[in-house]
ZADO-1210 file (C-alpha; in nm, 4 decimals, padded with zeros to 6 digits):
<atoms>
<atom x="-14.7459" y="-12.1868" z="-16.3411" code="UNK" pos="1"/>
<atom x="-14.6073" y="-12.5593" z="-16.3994" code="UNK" pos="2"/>
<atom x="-14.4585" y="-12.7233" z="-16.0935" code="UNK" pos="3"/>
<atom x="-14.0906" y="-12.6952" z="-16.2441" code="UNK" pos="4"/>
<atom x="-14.1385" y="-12.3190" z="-16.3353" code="UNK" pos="5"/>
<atom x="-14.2751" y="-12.2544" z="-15.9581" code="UNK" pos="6"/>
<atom x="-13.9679" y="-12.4270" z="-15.8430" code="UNK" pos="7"/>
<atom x="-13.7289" y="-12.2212" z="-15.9899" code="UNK" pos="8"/>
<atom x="-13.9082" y="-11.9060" z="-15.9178" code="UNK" pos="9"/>
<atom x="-13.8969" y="-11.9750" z="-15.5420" code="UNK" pos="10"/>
<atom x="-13.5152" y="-11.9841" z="-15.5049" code="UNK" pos="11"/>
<atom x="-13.4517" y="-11.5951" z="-15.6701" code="UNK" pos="12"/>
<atom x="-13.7477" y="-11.5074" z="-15.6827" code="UNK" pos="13"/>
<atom x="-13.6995" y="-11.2425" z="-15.5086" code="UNK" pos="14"/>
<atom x="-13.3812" y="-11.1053" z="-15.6653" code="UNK" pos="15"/>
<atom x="-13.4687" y="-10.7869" z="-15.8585" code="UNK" pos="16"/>
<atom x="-13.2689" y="-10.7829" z="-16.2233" code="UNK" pos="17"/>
<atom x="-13.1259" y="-10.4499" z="-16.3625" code="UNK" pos="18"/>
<atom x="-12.9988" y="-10.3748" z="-16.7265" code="UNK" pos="19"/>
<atom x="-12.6777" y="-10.4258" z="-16.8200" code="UNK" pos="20"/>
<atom x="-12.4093" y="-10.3234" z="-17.0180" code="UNK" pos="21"/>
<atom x="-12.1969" y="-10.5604" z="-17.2440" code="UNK" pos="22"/>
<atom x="-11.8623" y="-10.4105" z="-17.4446" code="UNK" pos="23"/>
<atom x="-11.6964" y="-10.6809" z="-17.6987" code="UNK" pos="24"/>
<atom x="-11.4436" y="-10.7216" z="-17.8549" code="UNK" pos="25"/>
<atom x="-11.2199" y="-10.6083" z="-17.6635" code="UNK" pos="26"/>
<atom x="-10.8457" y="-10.7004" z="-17.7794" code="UNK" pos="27"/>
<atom x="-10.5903" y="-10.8042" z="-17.5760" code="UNK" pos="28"/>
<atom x="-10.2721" y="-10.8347" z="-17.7722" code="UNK" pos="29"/>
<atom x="-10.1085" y="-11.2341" z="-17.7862" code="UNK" pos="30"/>
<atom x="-09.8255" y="-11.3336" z="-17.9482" code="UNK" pos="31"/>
<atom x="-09.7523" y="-11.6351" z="-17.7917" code="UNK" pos="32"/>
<atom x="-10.1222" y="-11.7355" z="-17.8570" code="UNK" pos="33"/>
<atom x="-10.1025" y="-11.6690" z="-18.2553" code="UNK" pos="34"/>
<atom x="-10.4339" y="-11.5367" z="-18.2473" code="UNK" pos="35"/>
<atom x="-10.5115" y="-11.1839" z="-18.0174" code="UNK" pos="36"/>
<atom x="-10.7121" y="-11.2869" z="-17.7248" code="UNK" pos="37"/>
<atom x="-11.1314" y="-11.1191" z="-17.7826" code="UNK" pos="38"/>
<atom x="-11.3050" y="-11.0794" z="-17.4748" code="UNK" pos="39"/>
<atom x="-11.6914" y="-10.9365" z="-17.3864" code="UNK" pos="40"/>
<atom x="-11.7409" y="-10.8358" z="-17.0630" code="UNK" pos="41"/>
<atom x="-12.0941" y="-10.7664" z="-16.9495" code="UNK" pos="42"/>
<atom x="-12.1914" y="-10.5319" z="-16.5888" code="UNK" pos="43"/>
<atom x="-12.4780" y="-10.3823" z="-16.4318" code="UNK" pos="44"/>
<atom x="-12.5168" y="-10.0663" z="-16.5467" code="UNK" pos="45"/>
<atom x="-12.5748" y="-09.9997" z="-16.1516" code="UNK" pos="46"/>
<atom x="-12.4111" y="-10.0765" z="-15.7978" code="UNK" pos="47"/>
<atom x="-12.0509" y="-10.0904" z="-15.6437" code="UNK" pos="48"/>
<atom x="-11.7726" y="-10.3537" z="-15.5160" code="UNK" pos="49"/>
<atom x="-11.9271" y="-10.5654" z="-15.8115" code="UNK" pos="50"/>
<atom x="-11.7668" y="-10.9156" z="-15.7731" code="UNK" pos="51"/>
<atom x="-11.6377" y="-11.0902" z="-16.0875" code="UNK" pos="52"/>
<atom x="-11.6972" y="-11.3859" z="-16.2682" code="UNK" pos="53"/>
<atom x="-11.4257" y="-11.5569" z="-16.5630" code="UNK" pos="54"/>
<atom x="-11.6723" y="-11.8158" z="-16.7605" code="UNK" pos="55"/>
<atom x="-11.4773" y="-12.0536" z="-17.0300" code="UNK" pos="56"/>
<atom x="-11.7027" y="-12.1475" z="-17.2668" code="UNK" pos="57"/>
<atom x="-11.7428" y="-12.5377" z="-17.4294" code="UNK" pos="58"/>
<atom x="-11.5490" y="-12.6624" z="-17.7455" code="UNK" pos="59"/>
<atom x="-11.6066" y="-12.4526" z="-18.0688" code="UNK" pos="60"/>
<atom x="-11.8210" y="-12.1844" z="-17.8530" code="UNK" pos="61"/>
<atom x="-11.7024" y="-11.8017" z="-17.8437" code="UNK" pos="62"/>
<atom x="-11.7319" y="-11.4757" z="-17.6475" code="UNK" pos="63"/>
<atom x="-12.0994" y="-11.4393" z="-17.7691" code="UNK" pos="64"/>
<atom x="-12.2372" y="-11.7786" z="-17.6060" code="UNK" pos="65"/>
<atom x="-12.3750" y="-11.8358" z="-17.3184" code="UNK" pos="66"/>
<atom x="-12.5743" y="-11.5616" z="-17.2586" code="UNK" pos="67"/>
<atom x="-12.8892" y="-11.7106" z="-17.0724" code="UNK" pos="68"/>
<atom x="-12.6230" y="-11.7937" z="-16.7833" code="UNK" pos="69"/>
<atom x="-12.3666" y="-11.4348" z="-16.8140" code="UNK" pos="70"/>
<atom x="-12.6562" y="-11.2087" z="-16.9004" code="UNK" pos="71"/>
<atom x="-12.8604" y="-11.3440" z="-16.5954" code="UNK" pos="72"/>
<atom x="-12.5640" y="-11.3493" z="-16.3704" code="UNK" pos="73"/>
<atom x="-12.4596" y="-11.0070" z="-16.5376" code="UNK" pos="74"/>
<atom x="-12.8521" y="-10.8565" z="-16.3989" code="UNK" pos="75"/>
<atom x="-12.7614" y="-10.9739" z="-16.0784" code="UNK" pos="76"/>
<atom x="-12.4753" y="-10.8293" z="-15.9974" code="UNK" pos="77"/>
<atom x="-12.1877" y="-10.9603" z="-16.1314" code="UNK" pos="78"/>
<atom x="-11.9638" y="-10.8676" z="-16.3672" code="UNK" pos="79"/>
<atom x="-11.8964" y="-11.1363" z="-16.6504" code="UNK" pos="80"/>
<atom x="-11.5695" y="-11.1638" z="-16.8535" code="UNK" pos="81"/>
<atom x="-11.5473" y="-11.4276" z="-17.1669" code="UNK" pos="82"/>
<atom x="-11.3061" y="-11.5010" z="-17.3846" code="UNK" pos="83"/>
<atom x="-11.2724" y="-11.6192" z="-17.7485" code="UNK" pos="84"/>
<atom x="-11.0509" y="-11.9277" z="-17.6639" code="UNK" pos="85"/>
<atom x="-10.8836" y="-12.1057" z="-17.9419" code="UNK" pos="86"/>
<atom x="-11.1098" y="-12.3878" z="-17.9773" code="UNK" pos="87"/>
<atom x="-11.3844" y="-12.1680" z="-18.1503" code="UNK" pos="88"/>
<atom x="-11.4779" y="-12.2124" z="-18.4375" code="UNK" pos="89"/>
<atom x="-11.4977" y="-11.8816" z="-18.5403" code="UNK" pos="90"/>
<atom x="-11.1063" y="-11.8701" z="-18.5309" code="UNK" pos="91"/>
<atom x="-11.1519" y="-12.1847" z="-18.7982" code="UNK" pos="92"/>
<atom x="-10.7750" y="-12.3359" z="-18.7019" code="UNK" pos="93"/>
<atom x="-10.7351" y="-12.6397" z="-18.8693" code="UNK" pos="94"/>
<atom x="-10.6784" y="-12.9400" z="-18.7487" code="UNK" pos="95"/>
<atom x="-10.3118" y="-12.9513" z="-18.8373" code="UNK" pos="96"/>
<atom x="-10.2926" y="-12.6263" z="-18.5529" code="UNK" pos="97"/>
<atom x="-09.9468" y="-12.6309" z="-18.4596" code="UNK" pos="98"/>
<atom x="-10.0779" y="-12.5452" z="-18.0653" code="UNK" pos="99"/>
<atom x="-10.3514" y="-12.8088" z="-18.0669" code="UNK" pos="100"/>
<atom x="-10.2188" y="-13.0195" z="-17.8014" code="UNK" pos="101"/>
<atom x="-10.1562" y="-12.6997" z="-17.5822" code="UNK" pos="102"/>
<atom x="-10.5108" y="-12.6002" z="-17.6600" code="UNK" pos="103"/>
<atom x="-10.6271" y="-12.6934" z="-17.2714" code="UNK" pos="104"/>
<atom x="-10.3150" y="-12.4960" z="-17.1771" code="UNK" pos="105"/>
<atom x="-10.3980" y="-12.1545" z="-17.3702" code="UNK" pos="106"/>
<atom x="-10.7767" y="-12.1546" z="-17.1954" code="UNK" pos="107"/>
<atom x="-10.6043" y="-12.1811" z="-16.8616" code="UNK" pos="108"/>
<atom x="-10.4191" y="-11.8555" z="-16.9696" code="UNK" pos="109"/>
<atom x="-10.6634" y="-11.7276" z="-17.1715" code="UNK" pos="110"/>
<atom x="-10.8222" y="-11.6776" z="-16.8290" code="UNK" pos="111"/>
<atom x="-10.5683" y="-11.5703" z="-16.5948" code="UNK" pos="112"/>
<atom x="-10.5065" y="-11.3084" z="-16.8757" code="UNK" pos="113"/>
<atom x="-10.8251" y="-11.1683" z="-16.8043" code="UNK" pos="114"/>
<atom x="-10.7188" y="-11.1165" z="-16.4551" code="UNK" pos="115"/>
<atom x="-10.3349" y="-10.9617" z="-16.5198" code="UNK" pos="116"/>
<atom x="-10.5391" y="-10.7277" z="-16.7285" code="UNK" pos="117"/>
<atom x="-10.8224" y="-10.6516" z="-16.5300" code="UNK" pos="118"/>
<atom x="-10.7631" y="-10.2600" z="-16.5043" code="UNK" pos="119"/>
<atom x="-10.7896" y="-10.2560" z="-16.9189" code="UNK" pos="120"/>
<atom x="-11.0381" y="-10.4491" z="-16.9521" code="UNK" pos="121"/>
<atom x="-11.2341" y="-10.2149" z="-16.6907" code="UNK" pos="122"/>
<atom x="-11.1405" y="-09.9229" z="-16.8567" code="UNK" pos="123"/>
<atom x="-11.2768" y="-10.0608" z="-17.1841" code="UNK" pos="124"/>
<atom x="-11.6682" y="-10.0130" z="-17.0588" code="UNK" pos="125"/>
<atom x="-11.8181" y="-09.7107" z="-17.0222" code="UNK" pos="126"/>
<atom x="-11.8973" y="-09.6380" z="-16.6271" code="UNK" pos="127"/>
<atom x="-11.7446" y="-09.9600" z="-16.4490" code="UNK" pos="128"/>
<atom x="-11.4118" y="-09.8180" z="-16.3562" code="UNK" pos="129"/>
<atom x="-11.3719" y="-09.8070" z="-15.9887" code="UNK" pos="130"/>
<atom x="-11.6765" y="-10.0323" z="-15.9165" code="UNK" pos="131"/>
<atom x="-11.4985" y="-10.3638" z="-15.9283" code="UNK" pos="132"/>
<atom x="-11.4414" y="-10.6197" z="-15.6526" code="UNK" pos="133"/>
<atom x="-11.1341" y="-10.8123" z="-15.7249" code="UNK" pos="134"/>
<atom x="-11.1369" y="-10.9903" z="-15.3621" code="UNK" pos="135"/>
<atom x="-11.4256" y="-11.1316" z="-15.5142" code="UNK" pos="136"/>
<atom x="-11.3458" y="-11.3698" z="-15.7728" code="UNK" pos="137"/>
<atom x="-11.5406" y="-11.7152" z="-15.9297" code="UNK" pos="138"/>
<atom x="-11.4619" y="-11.9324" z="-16.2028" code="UNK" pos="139"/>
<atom x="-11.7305" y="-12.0839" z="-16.4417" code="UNK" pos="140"/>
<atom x="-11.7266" y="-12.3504" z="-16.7403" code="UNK" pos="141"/>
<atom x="-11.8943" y="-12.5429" z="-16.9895" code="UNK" pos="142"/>
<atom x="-11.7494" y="-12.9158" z="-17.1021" code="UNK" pos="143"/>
<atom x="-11.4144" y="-12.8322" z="-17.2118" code="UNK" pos="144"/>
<atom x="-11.4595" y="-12.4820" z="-17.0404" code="UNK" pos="145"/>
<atom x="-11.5605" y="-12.6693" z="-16.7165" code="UNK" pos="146"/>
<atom x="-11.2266" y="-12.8372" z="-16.7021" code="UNK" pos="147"/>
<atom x="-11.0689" y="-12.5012" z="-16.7637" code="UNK" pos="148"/>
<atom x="-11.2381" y="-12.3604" z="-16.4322" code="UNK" pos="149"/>
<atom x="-11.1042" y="-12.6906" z="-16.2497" code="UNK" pos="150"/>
<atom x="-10.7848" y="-12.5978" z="-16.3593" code="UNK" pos="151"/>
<atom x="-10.8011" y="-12.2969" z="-16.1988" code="UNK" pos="152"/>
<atom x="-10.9317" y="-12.4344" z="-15.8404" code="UNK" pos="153"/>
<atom x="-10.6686" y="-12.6650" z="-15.8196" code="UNK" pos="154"/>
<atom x="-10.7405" y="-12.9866" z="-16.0882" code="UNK" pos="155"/>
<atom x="-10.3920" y="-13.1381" z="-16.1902" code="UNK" pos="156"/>
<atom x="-10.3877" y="-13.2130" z="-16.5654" code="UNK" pos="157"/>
<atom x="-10.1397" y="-13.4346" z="-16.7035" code="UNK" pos="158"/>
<atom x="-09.9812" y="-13.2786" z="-16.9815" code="UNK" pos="159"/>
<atom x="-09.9427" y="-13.5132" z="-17.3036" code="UNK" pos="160"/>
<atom x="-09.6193" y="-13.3825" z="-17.4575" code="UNK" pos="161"/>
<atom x="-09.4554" y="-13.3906" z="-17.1081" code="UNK" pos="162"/>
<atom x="-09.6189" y="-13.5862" z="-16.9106" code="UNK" pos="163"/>
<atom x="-09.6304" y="-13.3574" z="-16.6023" code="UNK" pos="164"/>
<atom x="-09.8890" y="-13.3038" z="-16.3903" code="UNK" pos="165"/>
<atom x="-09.8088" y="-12.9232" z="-16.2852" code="UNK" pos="166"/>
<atom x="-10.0107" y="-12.6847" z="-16.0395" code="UNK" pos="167"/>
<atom x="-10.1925" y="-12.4329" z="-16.3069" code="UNK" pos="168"/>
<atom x="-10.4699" y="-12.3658" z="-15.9851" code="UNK" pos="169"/>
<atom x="-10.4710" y="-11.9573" z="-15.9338" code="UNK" pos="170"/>
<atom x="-10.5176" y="-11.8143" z="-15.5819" code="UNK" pos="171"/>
<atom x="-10.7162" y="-11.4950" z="-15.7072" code="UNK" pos="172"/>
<atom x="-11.0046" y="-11.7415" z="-15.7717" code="UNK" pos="173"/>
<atom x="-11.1905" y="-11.8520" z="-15.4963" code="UNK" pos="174"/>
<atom x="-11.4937" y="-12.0433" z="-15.5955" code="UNK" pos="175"/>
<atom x="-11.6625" y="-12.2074" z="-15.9093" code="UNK" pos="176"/>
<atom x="-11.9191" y="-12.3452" z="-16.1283" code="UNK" pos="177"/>
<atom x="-11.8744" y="-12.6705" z="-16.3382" code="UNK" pos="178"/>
<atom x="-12.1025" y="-12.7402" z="-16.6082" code="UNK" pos="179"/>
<atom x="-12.1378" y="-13.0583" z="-16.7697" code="UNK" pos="180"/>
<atom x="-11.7566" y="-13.1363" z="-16.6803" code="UNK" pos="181"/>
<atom x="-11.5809" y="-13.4070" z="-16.7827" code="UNK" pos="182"/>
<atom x="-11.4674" y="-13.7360" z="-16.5202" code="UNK" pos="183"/>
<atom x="-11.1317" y="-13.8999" z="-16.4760" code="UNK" pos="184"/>
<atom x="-10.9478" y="-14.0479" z="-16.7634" code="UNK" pos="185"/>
<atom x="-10.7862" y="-14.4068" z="-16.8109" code="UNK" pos="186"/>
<atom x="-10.9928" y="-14.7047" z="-16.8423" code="UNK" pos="187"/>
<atom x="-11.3565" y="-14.4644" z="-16.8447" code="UNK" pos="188"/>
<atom x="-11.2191" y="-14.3008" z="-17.1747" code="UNK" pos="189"/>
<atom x="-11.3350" y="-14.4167" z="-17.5520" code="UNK" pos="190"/>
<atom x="-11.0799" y="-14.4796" z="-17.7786" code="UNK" pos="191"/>
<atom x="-11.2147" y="-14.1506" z="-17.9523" code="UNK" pos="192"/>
<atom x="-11.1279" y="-13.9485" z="-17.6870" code="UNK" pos="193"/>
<atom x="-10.7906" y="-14.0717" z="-17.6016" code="UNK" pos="194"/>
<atom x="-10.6794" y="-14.0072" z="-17.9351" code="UNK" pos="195"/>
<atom x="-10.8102" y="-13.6417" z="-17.9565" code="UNK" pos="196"/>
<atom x="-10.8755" y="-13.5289" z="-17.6525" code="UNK" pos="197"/>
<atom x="-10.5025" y="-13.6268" z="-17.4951" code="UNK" pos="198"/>
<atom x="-10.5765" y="-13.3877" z="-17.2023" code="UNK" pos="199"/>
<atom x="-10.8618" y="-13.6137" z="-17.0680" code="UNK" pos="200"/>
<atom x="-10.6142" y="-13.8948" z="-17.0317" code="UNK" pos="201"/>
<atom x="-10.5475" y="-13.8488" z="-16.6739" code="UNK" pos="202"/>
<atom x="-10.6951" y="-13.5873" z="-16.4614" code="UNK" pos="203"/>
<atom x="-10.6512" y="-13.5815" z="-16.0552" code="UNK" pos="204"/>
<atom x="-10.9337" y="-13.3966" z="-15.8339" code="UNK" pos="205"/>
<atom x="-10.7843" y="-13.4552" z="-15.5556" code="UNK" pos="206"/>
<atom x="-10.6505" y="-13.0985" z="-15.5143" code="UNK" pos="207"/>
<atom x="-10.9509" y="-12.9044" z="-15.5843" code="UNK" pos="208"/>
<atom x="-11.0209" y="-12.7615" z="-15.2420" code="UNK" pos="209"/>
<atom x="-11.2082" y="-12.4453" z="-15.3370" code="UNK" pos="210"/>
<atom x="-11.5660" y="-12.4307" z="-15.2951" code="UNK" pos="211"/>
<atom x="-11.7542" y="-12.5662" z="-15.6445" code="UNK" pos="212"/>
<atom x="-12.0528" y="-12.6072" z="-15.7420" code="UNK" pos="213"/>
<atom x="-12.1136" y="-12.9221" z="-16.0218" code="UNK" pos="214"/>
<atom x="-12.3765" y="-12.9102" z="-16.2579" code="UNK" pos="215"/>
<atom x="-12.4657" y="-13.2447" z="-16.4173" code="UNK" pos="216"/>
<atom x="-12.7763" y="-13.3887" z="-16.6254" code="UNK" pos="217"/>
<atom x="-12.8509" y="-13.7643" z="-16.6326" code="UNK" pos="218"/>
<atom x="-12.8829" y="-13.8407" z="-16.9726" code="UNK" pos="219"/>
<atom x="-12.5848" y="-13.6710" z="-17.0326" code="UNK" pos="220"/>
<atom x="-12.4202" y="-13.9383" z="-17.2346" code="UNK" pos="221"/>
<atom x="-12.1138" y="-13.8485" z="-17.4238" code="UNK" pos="222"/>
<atom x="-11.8900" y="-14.0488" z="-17.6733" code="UNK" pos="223"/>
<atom x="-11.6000" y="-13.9564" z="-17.4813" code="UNK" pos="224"/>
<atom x="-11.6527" y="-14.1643" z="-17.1888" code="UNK" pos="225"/>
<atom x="-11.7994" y="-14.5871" z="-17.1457" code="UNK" pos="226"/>
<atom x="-11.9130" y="-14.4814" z="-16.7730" code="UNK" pos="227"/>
<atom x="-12.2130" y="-14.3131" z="-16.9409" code="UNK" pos="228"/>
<atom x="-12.3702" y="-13.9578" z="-16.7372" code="UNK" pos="229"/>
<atom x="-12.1976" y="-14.0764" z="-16.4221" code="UNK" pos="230"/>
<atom x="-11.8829" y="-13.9514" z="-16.5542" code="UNK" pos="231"/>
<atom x="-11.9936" y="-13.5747" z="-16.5325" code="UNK" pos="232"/>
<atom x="-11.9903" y="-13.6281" z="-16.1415" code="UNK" pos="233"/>
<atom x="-11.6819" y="-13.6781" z="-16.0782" code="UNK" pos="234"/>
<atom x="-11.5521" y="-13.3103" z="-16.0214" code="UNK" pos="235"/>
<atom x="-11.8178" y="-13.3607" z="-15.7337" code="UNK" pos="236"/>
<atom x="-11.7057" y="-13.7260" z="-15.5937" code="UNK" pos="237"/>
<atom x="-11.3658" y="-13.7167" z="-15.6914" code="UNK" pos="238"/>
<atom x="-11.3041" y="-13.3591" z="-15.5082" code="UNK" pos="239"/>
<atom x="-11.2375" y="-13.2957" z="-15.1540" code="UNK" pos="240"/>
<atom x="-11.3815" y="-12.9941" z="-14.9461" code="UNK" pos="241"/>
<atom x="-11.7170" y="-12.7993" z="-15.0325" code="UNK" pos="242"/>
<atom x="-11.8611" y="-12.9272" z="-15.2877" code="UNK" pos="243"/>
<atom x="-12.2059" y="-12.9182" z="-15.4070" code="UNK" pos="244"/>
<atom x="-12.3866" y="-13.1239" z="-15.7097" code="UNK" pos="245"/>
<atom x="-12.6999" y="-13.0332" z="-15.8914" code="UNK" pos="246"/>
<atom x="-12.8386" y="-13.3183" z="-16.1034" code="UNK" pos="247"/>
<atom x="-13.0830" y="-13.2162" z="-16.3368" code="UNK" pos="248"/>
<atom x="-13.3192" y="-13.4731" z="-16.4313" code="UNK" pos="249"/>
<atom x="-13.4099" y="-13.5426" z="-16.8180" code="UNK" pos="250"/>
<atom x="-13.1038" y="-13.2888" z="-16.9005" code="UNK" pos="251"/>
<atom x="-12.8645" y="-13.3788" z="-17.2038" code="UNK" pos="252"/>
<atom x="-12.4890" y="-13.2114" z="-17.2571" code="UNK" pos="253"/>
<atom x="-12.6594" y="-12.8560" z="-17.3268" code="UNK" pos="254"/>
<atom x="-12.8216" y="-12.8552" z="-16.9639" code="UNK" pos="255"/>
<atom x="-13.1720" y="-12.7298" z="-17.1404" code="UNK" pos="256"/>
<atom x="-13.0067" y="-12.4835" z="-17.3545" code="UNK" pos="257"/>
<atom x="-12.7172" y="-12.3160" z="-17.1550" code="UNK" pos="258"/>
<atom x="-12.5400" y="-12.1893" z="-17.4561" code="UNK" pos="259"/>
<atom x="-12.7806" y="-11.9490" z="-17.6141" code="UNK" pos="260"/>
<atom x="-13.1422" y="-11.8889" z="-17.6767" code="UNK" pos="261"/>
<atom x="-13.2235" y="-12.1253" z="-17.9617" code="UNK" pos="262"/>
<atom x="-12.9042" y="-12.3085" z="-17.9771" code="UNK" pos="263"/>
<atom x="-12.9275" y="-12.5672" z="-18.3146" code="UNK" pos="264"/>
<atom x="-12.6954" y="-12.7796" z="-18.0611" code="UNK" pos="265"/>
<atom x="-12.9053" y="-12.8200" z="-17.7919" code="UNK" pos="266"/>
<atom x="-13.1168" y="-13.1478" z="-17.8415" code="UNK" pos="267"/>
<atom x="-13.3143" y="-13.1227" z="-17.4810" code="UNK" pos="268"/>
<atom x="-13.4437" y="-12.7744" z="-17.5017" code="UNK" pos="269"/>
<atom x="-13.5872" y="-12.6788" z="-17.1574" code="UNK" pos="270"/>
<atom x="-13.6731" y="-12.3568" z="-17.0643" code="UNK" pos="271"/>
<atom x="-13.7866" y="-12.4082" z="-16.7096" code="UNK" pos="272"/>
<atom x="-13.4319" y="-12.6216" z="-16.6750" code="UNK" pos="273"/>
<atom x="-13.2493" y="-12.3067" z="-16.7568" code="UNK" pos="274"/>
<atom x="-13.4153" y="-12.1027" z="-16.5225" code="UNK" pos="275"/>
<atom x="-13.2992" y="-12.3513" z="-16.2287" code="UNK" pos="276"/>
<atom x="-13.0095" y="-12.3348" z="-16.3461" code="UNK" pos="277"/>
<atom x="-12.9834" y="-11.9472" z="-16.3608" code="UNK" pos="278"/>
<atom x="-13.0989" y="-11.9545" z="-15.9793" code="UNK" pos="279"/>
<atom x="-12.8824" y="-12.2384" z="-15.8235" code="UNK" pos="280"/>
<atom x="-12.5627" y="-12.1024" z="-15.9766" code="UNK" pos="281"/>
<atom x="-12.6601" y="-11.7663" z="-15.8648" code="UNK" pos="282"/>
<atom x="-12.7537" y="-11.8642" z="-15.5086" code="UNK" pos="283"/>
<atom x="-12.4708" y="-12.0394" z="-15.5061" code="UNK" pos="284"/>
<atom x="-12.2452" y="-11.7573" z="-15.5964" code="UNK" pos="285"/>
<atom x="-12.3770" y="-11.5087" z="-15.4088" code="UNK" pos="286"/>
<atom x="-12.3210" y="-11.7687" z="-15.1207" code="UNK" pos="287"/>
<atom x="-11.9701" y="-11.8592" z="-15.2298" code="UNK" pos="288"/>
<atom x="-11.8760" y="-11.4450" z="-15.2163" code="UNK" pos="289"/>
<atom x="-12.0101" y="-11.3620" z="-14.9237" code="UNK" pos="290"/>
<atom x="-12.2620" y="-11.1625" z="-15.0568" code="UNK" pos="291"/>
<atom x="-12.5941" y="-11.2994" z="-14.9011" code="UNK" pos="292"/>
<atom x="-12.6910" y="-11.7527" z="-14.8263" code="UNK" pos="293"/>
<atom x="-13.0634" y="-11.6939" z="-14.7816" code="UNK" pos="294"/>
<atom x="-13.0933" y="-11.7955" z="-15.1802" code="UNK" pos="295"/>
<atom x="-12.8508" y="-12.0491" z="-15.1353" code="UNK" pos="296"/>
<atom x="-13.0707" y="-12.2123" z="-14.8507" code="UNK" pos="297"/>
<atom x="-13.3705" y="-12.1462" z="-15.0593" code="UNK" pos="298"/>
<atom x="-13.2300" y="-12.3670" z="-15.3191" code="UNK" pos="299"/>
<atom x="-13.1417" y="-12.6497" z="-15.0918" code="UNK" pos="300"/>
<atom x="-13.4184" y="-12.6202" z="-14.9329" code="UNK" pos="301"/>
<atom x="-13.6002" y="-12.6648" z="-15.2075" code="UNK" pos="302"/>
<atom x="-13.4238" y="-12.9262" z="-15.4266" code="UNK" pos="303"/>
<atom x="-13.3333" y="-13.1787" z="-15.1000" code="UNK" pos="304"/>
<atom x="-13.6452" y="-13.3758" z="-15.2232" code="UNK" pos="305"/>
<atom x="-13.5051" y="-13.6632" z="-15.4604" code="UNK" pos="306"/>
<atom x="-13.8666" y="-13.7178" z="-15.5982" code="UNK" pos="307"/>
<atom x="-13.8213" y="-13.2833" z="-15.7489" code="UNK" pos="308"/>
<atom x="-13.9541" y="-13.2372" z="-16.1186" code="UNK" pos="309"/>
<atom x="-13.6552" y="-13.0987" z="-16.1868" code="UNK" pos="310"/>
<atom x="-13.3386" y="-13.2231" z="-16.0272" code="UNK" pos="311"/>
<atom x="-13.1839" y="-13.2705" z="-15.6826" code="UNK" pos="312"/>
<atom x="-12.9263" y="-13.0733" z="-15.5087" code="UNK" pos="313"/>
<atom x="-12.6635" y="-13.2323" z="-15.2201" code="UNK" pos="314"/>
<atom x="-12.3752" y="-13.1304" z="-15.0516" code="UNK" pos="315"/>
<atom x="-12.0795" y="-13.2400" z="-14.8796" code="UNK" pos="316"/>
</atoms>
């Protein structure tokens, strides 16, 4: 076993997984939306009071991705709900979409739907009615799905048709994960994504209070931003309150392959960067909920070192 695979294994390790169970689509009926919201959810096919987690997924993704993060998490306890959000490109809008600039807006929903229709989306897999937690509720994201579960712990988003800043945050949600997240706006934006991604253009941390774990990889350097990797801290630096950030060393946009087993867009494939992944978010979680912080001081125990294979974990 390879120094970065031993550190992984040391943090979960001990964590049995169980099988799971994973119903899609399931259709939730949107008008407003112009396309019907799809939505997988994924359980343990064992255990009670199972907590929940709402994962956004990155631009042009779908219900389907993800799964080395929701199927672990799903093994472990949790139960997973993701959406098709209208950024997919399975929905193929064009670019002329009459919603695009509300496109951030309708993920923010997209989610909170999932919660206003929690009991149907329960009913909709065999054996999980009745063994949900909904005191127990995270939010996770990828890129543009990272500033979606932002949103939701409290990030103020200036809209670019009306120029408001409103409070979108939802208090059902108590915790999150933010994966490869974009920074503040302004001056640290290319002229490439001011011009079509409006949403970055000014963004305000400064209300995110909820505990959140930030997930960021060095080399991480995107053509939306002239601050280079840096910028993918910010939701940790720019946020006040618990907050933890786990820089991953060597690790590109697609964190070692977050978004699916053999991903064509994942140029810094990683296996043994996925696994610490896997176990910090779920340490973290399972801290986060109340459900057990022995993993969760495994993991800092164990990434405090700066000189770690793999990547480095602080706190403030």
């Amino acid at each position: 076993m390879t120094a970065s695979e031993t550190a992984a294994s040391c943090i979960t390790g001990g964590l049995a997984a169980t099988p799971i169970v994973s119903v899609k689509p399931i259709v939730l009926p949107a008008v407003q939306r112009g396309e019907d919201l799809h939505v997988r959810v994924s359980a343990p096919v064992t255990g009670r009071d199972l907590p929940i987690i709402l994962f956004a997924h990155g631009f042009g993704s779908n219900l389907d991705g993800y799964t080395p993060l929701t199927d672990y998490w799903a093994a472990h306890g949790f139960v997973v709900f993701q959406a098709t959000h209208l950024d997919s490109k399975r929905l193929n809008l064009t670019a002329e979409y009459p919603r695009k600039l509300q496109m951030w807006r309708f993920h923010v929903a997209d989610m909170k739907r999932n919660l206003d229709d929690l009991d149907v989306l329960e009913a909709a897999v065999p054996g999980l009615s009745g063994r949900l937690d909904p005191s127990r509720i995270a939010v996770a994201g990828h890129s543009f799905g990272g500033q979606t579960a932002a949103i939701l712990l409290g990030l103020r988003v200036t809209d670019p048709q009306t120029g408001v800043a409103e409070e979108l945050s939802d208090p059902r949600i108590t915790a999150g994960v933010l994966l490869a997240t974009a920074g503040k706006g302004g001056d640290d934006l290319t002229p490439f994504a001011t011009e079509n991604l409006p949403w970055l253009r000014e963004q305000d941390f400064s209300h995110i209070t909820s505990s959140a774990l930030v997930v960021a990889g060095d080399k991480d350097d995107l053509p939306l931003t002239t601050r280079g990797p840096e910028w993918t801290t910010d939701p940790f630096t720019l946020s006040p309150g618990d907050k933890s950030l786990l820089t991953l060393f060597g690790a590109q946009h697609f964190l070692g392959g977050i978004s699916g087993y053999e991903a064509a867009e994942t140029t810094d494939e990683n296996p043994a960067r996925v696994a610490l992944i896997q176990q910090v978010t779920l340490a973290f979680l399972r801290h986060v909920l109340g459900i057990d912080s022995s993993t969760w001081t495994a993991a800092r125990a164990a990434l405090a070192d700066t000189h770690h294979p793999i990547g480095r974990l602080e706190s403030k």
